[in-house]
N, C-alpha and C positions, 0 to 999 in steps of 0.2 A: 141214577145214570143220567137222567135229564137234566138233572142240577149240575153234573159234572157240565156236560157238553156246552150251558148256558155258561157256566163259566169261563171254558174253552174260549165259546165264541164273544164275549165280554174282552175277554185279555188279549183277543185279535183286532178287535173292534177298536181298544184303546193306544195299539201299534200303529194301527192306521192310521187313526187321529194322529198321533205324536205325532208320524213320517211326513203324513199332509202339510202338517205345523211347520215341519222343517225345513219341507222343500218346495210348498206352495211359495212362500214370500220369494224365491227366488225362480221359478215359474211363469210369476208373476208377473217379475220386472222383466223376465225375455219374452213375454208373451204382450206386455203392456202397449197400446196403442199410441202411435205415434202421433194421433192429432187431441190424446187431451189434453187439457191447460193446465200441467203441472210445473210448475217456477221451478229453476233450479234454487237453490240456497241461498245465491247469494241478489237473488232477485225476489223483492217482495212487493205486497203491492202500497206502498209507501215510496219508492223508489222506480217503478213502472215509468215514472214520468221525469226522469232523470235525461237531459240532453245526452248525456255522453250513453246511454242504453239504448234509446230511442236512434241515433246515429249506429248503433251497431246492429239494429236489428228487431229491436223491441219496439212496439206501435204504442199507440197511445189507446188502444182499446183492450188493457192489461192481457195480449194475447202473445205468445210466443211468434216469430216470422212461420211463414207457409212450408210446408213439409214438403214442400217440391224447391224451397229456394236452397243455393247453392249458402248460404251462410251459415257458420256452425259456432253455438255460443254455448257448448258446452262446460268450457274450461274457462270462462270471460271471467277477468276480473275485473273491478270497476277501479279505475285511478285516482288516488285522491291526489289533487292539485295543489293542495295547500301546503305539502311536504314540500323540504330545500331541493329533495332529491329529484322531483317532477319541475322544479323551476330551474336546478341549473344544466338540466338532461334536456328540457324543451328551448333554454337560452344557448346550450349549448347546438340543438338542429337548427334554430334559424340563426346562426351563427354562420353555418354552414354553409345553410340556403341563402343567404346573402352574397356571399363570398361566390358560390356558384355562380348564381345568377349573372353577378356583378363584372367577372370575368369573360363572361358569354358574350354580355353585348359593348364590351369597354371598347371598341373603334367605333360603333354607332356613335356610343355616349359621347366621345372624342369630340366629334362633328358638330354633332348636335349643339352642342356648349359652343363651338365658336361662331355659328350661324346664329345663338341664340344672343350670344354678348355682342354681334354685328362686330367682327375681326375684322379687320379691312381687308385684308389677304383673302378673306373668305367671303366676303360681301357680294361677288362677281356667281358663286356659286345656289345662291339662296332661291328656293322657291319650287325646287324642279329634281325629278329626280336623277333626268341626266345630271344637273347640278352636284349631287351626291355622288357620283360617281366618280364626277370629276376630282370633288375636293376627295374621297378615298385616293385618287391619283395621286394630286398634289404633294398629300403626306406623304407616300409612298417614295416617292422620288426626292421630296426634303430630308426625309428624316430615315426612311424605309420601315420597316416592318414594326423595329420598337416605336417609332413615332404613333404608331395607333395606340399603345398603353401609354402614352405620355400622361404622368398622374395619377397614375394606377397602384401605386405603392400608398400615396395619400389616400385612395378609393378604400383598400383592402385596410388597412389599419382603421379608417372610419366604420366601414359598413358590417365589419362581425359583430362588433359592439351593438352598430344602432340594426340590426337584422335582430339580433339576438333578444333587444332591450323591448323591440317592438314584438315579439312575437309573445316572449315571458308575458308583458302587459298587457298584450290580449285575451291570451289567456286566465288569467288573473280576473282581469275585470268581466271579462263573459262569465266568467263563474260565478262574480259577486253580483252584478246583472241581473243574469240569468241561472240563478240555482235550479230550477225546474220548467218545464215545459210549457206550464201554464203564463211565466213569464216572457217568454219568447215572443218577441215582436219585432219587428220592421228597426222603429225607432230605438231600441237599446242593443242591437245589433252594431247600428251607424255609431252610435257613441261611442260603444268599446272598441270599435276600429279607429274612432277618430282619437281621443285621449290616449291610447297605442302608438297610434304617429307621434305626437304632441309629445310623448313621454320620451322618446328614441331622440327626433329629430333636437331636442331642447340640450337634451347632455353632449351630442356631436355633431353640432351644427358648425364649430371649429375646423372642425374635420373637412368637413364641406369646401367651406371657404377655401382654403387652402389648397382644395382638392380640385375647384375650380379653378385658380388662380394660374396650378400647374398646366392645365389642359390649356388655356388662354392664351399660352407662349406659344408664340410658332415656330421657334426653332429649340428643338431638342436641347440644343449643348449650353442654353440660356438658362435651362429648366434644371433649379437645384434648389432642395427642397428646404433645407437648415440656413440660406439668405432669406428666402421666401418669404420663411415664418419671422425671422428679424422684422423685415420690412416690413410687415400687417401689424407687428407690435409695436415698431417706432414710427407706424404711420408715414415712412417716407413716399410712398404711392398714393399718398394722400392729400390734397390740400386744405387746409385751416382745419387739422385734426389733432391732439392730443395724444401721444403714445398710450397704450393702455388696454388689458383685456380686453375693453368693449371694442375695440379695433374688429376681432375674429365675429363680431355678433351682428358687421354690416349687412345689409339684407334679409335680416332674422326675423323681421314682421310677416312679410311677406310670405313666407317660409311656413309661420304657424299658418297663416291663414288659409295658403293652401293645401297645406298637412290635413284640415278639419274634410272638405270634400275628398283629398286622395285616398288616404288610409282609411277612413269611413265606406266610400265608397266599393275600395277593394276587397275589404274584409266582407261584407257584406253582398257583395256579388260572388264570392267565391264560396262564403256557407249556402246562401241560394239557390246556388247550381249545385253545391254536393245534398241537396236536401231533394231537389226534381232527380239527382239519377241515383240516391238510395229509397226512391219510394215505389213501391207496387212497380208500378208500372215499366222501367227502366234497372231495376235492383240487379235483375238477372245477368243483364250484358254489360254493364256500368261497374259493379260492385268484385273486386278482385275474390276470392277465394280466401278464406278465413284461416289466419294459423291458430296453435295451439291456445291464445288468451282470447280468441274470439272477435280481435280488433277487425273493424272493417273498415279496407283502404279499398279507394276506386280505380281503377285501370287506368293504364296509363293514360289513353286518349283521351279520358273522360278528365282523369284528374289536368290534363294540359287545357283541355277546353275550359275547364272553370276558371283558371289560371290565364289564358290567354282574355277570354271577355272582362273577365275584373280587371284586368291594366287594359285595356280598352277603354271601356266606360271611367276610371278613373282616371288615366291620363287627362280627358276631356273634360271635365268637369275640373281637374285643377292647371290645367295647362295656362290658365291666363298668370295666375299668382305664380306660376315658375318664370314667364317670362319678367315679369318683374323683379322677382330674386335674382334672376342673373344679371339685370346687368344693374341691380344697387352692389351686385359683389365686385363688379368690375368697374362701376364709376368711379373717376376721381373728386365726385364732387357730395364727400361725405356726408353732410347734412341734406340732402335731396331725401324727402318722405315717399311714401309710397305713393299716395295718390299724386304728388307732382312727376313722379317717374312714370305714374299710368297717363298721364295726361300729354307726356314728350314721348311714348312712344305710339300712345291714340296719334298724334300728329302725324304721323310717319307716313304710314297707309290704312288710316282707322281703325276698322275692328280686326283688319285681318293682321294687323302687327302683333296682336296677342295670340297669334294661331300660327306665327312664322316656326317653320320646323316641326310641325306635329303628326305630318308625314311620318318622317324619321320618327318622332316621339311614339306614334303606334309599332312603327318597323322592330324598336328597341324595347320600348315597354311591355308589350303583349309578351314575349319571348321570356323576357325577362321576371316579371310578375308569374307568367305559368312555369317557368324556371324553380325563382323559387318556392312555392306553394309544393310545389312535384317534390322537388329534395326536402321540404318542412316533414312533409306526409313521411316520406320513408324513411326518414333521419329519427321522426316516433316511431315508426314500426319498428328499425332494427333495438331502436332504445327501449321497446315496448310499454310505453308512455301513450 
């Protein structure tokens, strides 16, 4: 009888075990604690140190974010950048954000361009921001309301391409740069912003030309865009010039040179600040709410303030090299180099000749800069890129 019953209690003994077996491991995971350091799958610790993980969430001290933060990376998946699909998906949002931006501030830009190439018409206005105000009159009354987009057609055909061209190669080269975290510095930051410009500005600098040339005209019904280009090709605005490609490429030194501090510049003040409001200290109010892939985009205000101080501090830093580009694009005196164009307009009113309109350049740039940065960010969110 005792043998029975040890057997009884044996073949109870081994139900239990089984049932534990079965229903422990899932006990388990609803019981599991929410601050251990368990990686999900697709994060290892070879990868912990990955920029694009570390931006969404992940520290550099292979720990998961805090279990009080609102960011949720459970469904993350990591992008690889090397695919066609992630370059013509990200050429295609700063494509966008270009186009946006470009739009926004096209009666600033208007302005700015003919106080900068010293228009005669507008020479009476310069220096003041009543001044501004006035010449928005001026237009207004010459031309009316289209007069502010005078050139804007040449704008938007330029700038989806070189929005697009610059954003794809930053991309691109901050990856090759910067594969991992331990690579991240100051210095190869500024590079891949600046070889970004350099790459964009080089294929539609054409564009430019052109793009100014229209703004230039002060009367609208003068401004036609299919003579324009004739004339830049046969050099008839020109004297002792050569018809010929290099026609569209006047001012194009200038141009690179201060492409290196612009684009440098802004790319690198605007990851800077998206790095102080996804850290500890700011992540919570700063950092929008995580959709299903786990990307993390920062609030509106925040993403504007990063946008807004990067065309701040880059304007300033290359505002002298644009005074130059515009008006080698507008002189008739084709062979004039840069440093002889820097030295006639030093003559003018010294150093503040290179700082004429920068007023306006902050009024237009900040907006525009945090313009497009804001539409780049959501343009990859909705493309989940």
């Amino acid at each position: 009888m005792n043998d029975d019953n040890d057997s009884l209690n044996k073949k109870k003994s081994i139900k239990v075990s089984y049932k534990n077996e079965t229903i422990n491991p899932f006990l388990n995971n609803l019981t599991q604690s929410t601050n251990q350091n368990i990686l999900p799958n697709h994060i290892t610790k070879s990868n912990l140190h990955d920029p694009d993980l570390i931006q969404h969430g992940i520290d550099s001290n292979d720990k998961l974010p805090n279990s009080n933060s609102n960011l949720n990376i459970r469904n993350f998946h990591q992008v690889d950048k090397n695919t066609l699909n992630y370059v013509l998906k990200s050429g295609f949002a700063g494509g966008v954000a270009g186009v946006c931006a470009k739009s926004l501030i096209a009666p600033l830009d208007r302005i700015k361009i003919l106080f900068q190439t010293g228009n005669p018409h507008f020479l009476q206005y310069r220096g003041s921001m009543n001044g501004l105000l006035r010449a928005f009159h001026h237009i207004s009354v010459v031309d009316g309301f289209r007069g502010f987009y005078q050139g804007h057609s040449a704008t938007l055909i330029r700038i989806f391409p070189y929005a697009g061209i610059k954003f794809i190669t930053y991309e691109q080269l901050r990856n090759f740069f910067i594969p991992s975290q331990q690579y991240e510095t100051h210095f190869r930051r500024l590079v891949s912003g600046s070889l970004a410009g350099l790459s964009s500005v080089f294929l539609t600098y054409p564009l430019d030309l052109v793009r100014v040339k229209m703004a230039y005209i002060t009367h609208r019904k003068d401004a036609h865009i299919i003579p324009l280009i004739k004339n830049i090709y046969n050099s008839s605005d020109c004297a002792n010039s050569k018809k010929g490609i290099h026609n569209f490429y006047r001012g194009f030194m200038p141009t690179m040179y201060g492409m290196i501090p612009y684009a440098g510049v802004a790319f690198f003040v605007h990851d800077a600040m998206h790095d102080i409001f996804k850290s500890p200290l700011l992540r919570d109010i700063a950092v929008y709410e995580q959709k299903e892939n786990g990307q993390a985009l920062l609030n509106t205000w925040a993403e504007l303030v990063s946008g807004g101080l990067a065309g701040m501090l880059s304007q300033t830093a290359a505002y002298p090299f644009e005074i130059i580009r515009r008006r080698l694009q507008v002189t008739k005196m084709s062979k004039l180099s840069c440093l002889s164009m820097a030295k006639l307009i030093y003559k003018e009113q010294g150093i503040k000749s290179f700082y004429v309109g920068l007023s306006i350049g902050y009024i237009k740039v900040m907006p525009m800069v945090a313009c497009s940065f804001y539409i780049y960010e959501q343009m990859k969110w909705l493309l989940h890129i």
